[in-house]
PDB file with SEQRES, HELIX, SHEET and CRYST1 records, atoms N, CA, C and O in Angstrom:
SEQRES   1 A   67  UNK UNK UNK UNK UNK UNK UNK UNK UNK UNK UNK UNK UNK          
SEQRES   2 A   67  UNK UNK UNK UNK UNK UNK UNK UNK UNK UNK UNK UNK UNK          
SEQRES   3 A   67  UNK UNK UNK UNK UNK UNK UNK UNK UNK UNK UNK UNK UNK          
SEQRES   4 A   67  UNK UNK UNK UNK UNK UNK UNK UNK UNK UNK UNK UNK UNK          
SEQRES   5 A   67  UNK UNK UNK UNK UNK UNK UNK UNK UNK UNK UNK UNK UNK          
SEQRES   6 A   67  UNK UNK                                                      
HELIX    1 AA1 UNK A   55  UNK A   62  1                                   8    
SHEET    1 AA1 4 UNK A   7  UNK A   9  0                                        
SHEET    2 AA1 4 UNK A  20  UNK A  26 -1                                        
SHEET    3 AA1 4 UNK A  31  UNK A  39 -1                                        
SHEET    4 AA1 4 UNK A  45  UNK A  50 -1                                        
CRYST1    1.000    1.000    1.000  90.00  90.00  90.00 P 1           1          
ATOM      1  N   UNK A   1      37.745  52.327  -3.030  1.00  0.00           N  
ATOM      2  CA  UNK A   1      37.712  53.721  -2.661  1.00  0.00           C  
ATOM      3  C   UNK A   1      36.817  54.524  -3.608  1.00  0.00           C  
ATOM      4  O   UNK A   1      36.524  55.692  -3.354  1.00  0.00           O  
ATOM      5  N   UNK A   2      36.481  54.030  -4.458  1.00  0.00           N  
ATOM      6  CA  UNK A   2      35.145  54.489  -5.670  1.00  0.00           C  
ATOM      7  C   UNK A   2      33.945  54.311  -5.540  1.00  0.00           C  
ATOM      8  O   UNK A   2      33.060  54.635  -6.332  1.00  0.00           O  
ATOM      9  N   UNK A   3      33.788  53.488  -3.971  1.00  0.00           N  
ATOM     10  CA  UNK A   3      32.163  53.743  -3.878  1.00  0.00           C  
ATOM     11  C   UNK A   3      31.636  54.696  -3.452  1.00  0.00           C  
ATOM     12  O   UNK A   3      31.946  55.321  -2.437  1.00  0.00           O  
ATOM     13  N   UNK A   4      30.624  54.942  -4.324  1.00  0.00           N  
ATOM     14  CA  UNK A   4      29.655  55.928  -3.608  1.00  0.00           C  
ATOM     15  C   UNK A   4      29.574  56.257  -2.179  1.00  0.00           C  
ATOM     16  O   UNK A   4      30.041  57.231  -1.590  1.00  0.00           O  
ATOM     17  N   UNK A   5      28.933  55.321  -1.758  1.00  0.00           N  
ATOM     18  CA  UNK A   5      28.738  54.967  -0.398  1.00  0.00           C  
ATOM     19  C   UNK A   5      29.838  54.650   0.648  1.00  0.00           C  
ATOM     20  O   UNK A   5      29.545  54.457   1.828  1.00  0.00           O  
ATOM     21  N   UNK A   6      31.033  54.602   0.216  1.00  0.00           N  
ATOM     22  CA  UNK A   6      32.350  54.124   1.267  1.00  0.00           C  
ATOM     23  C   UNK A   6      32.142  55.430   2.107  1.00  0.00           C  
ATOM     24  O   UNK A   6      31.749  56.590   1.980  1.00  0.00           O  
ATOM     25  N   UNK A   7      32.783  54.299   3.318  1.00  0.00           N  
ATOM     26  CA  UNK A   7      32.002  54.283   4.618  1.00  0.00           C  
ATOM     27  C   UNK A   7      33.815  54.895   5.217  1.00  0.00           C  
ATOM     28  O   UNK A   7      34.771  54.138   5.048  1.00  0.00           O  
ATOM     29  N   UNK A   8      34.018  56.336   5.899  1.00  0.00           N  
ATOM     30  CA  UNK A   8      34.970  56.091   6.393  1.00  0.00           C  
ATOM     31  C   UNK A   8      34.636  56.324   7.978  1.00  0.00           C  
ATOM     32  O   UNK A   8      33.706  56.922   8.519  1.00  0.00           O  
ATOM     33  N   UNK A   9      35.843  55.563   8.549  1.00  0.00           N  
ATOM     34  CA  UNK A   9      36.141  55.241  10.281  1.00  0.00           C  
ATOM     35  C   UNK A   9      37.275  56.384  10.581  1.00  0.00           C  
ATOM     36  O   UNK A   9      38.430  55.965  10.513  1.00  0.00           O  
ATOM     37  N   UNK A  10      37.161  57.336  10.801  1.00  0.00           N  
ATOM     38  CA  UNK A  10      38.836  57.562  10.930  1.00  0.00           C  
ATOM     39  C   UNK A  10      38.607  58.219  13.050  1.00  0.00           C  
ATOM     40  O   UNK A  10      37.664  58.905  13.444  1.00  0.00           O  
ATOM     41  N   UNK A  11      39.249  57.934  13.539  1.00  0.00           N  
ATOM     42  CA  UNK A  11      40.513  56.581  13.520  1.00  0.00           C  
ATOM     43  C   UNK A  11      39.561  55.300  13.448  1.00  0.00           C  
ATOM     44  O   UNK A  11      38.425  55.297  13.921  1.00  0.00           O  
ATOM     45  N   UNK A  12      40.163  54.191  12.790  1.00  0.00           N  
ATOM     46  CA  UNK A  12      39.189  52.694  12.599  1.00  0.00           C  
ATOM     47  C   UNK A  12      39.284  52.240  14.030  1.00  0.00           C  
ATOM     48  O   UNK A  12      40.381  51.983  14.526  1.00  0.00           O  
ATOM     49  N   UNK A  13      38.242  52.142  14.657  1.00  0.00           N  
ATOM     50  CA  UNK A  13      38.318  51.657  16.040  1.00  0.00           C  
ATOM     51  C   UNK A  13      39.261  50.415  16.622  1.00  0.00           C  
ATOM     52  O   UNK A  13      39.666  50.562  17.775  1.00  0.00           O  
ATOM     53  N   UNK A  14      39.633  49.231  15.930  1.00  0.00           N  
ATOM     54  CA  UNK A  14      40.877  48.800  16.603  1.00  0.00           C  
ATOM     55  C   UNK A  14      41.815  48.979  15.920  1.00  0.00           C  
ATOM     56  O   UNK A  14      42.662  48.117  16.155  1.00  0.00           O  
ATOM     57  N   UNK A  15      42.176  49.803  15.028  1.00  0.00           N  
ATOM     58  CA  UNK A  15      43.686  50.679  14.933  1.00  0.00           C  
ATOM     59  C   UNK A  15      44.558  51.099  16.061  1.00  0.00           C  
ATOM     60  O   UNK A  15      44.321  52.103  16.733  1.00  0.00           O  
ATOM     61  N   UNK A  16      45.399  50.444  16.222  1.00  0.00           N  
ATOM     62  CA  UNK A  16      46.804  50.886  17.641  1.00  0.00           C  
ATOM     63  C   UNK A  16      47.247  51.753  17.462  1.00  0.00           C  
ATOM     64  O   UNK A  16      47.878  52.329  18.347  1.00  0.00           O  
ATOM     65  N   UNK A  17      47.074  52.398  15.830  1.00  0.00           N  
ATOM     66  CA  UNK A  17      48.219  53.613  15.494  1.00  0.00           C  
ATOM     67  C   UNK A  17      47.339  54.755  15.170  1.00  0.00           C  
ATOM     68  O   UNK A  17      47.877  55.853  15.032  1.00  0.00           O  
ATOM     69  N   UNK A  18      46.125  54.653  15.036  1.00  0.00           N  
ATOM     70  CA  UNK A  18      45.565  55.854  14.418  1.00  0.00           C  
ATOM     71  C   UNK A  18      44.896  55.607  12.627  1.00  0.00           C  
ATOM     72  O   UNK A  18      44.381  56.486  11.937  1.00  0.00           O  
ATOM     73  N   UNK A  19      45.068  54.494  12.331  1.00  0.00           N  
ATOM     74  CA  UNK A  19      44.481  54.508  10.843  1.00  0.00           C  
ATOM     75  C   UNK A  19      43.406  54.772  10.686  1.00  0.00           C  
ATOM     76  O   UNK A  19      42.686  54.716  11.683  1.00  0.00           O  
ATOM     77  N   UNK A  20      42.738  55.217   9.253  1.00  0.00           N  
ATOM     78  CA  UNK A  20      41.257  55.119   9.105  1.00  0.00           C  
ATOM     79  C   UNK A  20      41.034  53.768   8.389  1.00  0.00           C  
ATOM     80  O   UNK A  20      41.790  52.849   8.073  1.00  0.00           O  
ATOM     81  N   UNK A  21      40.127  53.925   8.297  1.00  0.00           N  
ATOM     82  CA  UNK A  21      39.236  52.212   7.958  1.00  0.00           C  
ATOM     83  C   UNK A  21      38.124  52.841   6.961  1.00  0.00           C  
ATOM     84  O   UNK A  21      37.108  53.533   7.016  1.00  0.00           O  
ATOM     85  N   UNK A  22      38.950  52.169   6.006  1.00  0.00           N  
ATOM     86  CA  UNK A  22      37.097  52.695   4.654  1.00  0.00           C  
ATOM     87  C   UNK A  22      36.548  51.293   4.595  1.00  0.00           C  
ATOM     88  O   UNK A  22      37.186  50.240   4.619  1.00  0.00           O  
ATOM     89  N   UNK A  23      35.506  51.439   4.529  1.00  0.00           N  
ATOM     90  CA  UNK A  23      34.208  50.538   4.152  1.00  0.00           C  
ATOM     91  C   UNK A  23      33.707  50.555   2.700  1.00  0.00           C  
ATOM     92  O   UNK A  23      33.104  51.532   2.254  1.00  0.00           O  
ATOM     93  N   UNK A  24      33.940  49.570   2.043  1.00  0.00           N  
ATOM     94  CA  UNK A  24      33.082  50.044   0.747  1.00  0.00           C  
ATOM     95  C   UNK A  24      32.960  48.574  -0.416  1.00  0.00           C  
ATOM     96  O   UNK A  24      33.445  47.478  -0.135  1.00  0.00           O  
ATOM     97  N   UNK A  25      32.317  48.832  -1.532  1.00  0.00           N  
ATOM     98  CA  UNK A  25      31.841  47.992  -2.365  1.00  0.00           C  
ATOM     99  C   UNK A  25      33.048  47.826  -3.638  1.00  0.00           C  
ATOM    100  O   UNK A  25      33.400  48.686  -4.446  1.00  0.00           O  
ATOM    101  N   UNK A  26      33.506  46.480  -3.503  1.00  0.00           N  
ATOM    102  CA  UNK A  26      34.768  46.588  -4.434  1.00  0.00           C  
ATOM    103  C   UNK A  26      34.389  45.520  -5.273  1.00  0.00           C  
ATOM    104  O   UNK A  26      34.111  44.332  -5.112  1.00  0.00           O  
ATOM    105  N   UNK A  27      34.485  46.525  -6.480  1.00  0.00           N  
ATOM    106  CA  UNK A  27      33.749  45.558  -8.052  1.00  0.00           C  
ATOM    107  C   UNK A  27      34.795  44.340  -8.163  1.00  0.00           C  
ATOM    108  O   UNK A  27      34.338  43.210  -7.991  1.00  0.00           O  
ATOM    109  N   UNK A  28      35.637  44.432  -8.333  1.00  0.00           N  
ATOM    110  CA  UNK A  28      36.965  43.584  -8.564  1.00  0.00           C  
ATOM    111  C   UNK A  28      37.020  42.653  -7.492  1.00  0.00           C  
ATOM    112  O   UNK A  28      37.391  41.520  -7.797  1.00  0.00           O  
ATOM    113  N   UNK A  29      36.722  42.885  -6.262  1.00  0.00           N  
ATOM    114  CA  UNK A  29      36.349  41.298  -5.711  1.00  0.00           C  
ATOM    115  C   UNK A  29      34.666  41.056  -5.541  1.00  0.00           C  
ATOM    116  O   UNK A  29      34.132  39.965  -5.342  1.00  0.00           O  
ATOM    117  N   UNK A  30      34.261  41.835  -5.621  1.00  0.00           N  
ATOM    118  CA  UNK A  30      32.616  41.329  -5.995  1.00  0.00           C  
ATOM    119  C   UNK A  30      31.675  41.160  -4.382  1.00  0.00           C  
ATOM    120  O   UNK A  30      30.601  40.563  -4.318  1.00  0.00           O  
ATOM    121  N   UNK A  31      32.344  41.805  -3.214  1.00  0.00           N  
ATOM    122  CA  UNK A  31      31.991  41.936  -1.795  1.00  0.00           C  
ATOM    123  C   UNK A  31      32.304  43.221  -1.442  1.00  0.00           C  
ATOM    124  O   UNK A  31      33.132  43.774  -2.167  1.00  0.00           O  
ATOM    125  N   UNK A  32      31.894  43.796  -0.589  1.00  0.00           N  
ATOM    126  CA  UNK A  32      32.581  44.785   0.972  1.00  0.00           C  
ATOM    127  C   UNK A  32      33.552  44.400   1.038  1.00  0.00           C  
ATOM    128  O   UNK A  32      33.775  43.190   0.999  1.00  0.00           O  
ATOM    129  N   UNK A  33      34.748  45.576   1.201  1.00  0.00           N  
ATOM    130  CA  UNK A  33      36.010  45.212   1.838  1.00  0.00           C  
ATOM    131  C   UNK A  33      36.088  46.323   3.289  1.00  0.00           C  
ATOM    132  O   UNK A  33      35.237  47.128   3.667  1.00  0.00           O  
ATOM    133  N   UNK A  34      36.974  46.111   3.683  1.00  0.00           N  
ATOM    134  CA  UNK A  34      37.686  47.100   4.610  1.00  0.00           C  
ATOM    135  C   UNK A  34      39.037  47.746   4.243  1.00  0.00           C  
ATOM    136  O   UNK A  34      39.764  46.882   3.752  1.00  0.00           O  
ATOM    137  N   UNK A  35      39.358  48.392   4.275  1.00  0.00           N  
ATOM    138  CA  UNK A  35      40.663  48.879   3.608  1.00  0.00           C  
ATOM    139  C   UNK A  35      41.564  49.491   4.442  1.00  0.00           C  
ATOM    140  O   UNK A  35      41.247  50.679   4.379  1.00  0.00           O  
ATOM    141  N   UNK A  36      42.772  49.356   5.404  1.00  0.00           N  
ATOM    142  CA  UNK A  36      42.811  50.311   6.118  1.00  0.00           C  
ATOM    143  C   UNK A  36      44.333  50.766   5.861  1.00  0.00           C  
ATOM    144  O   UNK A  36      45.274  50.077   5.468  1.00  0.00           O  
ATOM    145  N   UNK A  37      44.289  52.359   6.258  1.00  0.00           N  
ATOM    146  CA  UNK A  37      45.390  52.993   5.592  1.00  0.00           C  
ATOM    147  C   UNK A  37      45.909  54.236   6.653  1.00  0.00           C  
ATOM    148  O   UNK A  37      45.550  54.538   7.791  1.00  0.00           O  
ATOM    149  N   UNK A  38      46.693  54.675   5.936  1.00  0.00           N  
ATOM    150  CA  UNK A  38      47.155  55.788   7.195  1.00  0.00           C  
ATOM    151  C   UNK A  38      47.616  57.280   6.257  1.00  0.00           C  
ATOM    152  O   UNK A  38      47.893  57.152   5.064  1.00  0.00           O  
ATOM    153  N   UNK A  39      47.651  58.353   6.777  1.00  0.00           N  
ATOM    154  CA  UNK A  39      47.620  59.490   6.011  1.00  0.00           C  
ATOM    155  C   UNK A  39      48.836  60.081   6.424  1.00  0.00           C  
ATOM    156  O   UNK A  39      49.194  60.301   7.581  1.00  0.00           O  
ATOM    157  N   UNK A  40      49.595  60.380   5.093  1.00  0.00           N  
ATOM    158  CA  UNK A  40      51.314  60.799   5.687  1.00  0.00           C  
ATOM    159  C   UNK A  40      51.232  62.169   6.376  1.00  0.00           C  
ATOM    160  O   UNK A  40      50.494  62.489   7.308  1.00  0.00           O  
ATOM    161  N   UNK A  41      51.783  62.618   5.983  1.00  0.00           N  
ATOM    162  CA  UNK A  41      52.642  64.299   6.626  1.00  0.00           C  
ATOM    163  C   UNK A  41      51.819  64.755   5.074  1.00  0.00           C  
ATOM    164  O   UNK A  41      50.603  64.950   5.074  1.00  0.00           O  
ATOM    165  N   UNK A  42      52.357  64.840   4.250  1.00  0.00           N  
ATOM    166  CA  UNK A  42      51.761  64.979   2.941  1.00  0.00           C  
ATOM    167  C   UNK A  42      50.331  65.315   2.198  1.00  0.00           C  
ATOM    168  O   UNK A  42      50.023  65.955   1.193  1.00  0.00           O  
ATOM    169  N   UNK A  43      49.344  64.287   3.562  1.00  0.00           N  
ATOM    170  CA  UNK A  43      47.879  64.340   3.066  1.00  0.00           C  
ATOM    171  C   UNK A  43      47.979  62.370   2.030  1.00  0.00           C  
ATOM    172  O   UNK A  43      47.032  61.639   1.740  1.00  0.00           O  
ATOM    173  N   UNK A  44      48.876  62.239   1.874  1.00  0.00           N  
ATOM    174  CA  UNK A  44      48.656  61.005   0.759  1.00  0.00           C  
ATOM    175  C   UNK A  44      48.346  59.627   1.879  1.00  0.00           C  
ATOM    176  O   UNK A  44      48.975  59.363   2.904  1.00  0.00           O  
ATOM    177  N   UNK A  45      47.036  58.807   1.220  1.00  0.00           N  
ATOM    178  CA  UNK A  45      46.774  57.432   1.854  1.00  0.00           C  
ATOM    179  C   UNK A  45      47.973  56.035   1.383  1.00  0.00           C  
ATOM    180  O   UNK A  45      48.379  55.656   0.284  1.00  0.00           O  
ATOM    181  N   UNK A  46      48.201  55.642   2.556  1.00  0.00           N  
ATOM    182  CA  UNK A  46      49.106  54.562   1.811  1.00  0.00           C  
ATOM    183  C   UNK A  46      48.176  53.360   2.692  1.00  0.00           C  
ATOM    184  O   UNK A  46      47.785  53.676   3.816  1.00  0.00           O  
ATOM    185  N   UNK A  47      47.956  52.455   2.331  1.00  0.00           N  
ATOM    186  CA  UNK A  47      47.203  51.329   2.383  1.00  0.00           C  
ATOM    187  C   UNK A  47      47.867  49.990   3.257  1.00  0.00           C  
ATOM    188  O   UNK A  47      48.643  49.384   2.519  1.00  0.00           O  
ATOM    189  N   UNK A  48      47.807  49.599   4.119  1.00  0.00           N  
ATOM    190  CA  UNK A  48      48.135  48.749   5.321  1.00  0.00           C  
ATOM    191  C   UNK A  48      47.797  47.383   5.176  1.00  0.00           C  
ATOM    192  O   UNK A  48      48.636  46.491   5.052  1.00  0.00           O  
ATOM    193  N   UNK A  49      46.567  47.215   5.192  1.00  0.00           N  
ATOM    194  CA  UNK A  49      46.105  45.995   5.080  1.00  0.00           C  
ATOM    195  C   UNK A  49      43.985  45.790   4.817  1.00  0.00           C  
ATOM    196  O   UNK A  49      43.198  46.645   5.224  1.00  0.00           O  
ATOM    197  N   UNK A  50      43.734  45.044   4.394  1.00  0.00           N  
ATOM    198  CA  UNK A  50      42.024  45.171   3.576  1.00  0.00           C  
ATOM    199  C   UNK A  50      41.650  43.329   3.767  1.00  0.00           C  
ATOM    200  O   UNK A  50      42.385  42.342   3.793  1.00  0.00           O  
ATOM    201  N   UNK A  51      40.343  43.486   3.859  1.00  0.00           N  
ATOM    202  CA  UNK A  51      40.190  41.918   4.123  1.00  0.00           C  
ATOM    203  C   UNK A  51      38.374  42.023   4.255  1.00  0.00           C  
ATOM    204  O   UNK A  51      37.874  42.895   4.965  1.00  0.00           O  
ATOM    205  N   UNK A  52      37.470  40.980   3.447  1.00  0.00           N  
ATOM    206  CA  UNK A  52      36.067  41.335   3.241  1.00  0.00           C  
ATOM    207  C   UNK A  52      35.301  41.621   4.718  1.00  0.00           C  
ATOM    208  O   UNK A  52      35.432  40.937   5.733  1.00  0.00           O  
ATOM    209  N   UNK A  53      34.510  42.759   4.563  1.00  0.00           N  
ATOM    210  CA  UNK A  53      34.017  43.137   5.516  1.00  0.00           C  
ATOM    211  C   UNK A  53      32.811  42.344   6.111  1.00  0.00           C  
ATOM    212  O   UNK A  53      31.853  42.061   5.392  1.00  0.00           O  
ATOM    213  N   UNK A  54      32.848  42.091   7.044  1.00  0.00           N  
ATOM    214  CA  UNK A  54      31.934  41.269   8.190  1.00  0.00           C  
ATOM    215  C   UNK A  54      31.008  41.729   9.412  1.00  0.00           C  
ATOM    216  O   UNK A  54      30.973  42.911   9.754  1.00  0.00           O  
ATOM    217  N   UNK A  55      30.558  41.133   9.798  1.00  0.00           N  
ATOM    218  CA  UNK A  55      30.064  41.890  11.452  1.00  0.00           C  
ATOM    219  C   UNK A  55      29.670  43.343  11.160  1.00  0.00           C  
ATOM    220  O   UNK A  55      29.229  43.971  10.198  1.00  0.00           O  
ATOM    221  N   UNK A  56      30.051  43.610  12.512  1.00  0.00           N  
ATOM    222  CA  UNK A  56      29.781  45.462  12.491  1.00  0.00           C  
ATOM    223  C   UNK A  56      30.127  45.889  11.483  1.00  0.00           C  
ATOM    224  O   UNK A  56      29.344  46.438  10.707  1.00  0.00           O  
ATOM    225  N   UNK A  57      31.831  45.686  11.170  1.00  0.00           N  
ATOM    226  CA  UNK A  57      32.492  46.441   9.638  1.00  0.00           C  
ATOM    227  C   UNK A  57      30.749  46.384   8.478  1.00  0.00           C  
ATOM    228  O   UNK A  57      30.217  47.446   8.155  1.00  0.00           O  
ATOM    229  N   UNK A  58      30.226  45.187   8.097  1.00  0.00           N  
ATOM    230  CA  UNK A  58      29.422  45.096   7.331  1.00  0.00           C  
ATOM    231  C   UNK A  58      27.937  45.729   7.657  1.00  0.00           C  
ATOM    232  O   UNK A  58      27.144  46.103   6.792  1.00  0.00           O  
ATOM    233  N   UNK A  59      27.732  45.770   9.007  1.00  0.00           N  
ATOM    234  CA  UNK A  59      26.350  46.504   9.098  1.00  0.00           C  
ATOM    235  C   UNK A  59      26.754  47.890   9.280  1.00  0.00           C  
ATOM    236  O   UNK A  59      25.816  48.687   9.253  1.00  0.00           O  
ATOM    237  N   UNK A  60      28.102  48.455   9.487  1.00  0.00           N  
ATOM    238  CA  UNK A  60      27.524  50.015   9.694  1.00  0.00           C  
ATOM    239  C   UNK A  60      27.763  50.219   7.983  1.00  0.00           C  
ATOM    240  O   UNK A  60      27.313  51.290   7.574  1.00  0.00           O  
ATOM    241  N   UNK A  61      28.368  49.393   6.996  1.00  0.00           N  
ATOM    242  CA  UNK A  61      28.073  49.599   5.331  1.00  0.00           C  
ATOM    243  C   UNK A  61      26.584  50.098   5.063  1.00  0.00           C  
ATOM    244  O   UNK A  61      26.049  51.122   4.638  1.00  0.00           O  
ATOM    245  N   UNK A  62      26.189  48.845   5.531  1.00  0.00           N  
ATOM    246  CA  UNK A  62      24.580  48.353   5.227  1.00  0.00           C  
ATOM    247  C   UNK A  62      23.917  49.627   5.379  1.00  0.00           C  
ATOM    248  O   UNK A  62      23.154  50.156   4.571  1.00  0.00           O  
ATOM    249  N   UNK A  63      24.308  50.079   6.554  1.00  0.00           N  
ATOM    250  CA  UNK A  63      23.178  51.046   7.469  1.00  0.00           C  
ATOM    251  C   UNK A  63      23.637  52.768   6.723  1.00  0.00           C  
ATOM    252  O   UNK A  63      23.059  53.817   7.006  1.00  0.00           O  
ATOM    253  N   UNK A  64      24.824  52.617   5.733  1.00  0.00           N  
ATOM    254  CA  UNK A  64      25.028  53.986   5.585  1.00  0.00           C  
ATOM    255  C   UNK A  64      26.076  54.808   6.538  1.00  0.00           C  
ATOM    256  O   UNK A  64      26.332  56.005   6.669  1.00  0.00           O  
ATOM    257  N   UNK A  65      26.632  53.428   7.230  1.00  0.00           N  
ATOM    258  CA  UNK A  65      27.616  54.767   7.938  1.00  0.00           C  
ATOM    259  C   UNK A  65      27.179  54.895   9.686  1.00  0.00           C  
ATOM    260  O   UNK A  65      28.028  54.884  10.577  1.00  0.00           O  
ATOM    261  N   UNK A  66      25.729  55.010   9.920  1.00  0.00           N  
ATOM    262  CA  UNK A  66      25.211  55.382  11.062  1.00  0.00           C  
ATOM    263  C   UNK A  66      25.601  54.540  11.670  1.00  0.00           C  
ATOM    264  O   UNK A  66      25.399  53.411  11.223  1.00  0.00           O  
ATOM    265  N   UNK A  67      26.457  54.704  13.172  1.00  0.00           N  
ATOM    266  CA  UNK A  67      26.390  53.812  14.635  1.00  0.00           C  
ATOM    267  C   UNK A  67      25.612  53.958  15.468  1.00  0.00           C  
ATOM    268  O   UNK A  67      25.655  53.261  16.482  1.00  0.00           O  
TER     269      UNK A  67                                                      
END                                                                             
């Protein structure tokens, strides 16, 4: 969530519930991840599930975001 460049989806397109989907460069595993999370009543992100980003997830990184 500290990259520069993270990429957000909100809603992440196959989310069933409405999550957003960040895109971004994670030093600590050393790839793109996906991160996806959901925003309470509150405003606060709580985090769902993340797994290295691929495919589209990885080219709209690449590209800055643009679809």
């Amino acid at each position: 969530m500290a990259d520069e460049h993270l990429v957000e989806l909100s809603p992440y397109p196959a989310s069933r519930v409405g999550a957003s989907g960040f895109i971004g460069w994670s030093s600590s595993a050393d790839r793109v991840l996906v991160v996806i999370a959901y925003r309470d009543l509150d405003g606060e992100l709580h985090g769902m599930n993340a797994w290295p980003a691929s495919g589209r997830d990885l080219a709209i990184y690449t590209e800055g975001g643009r679809r």
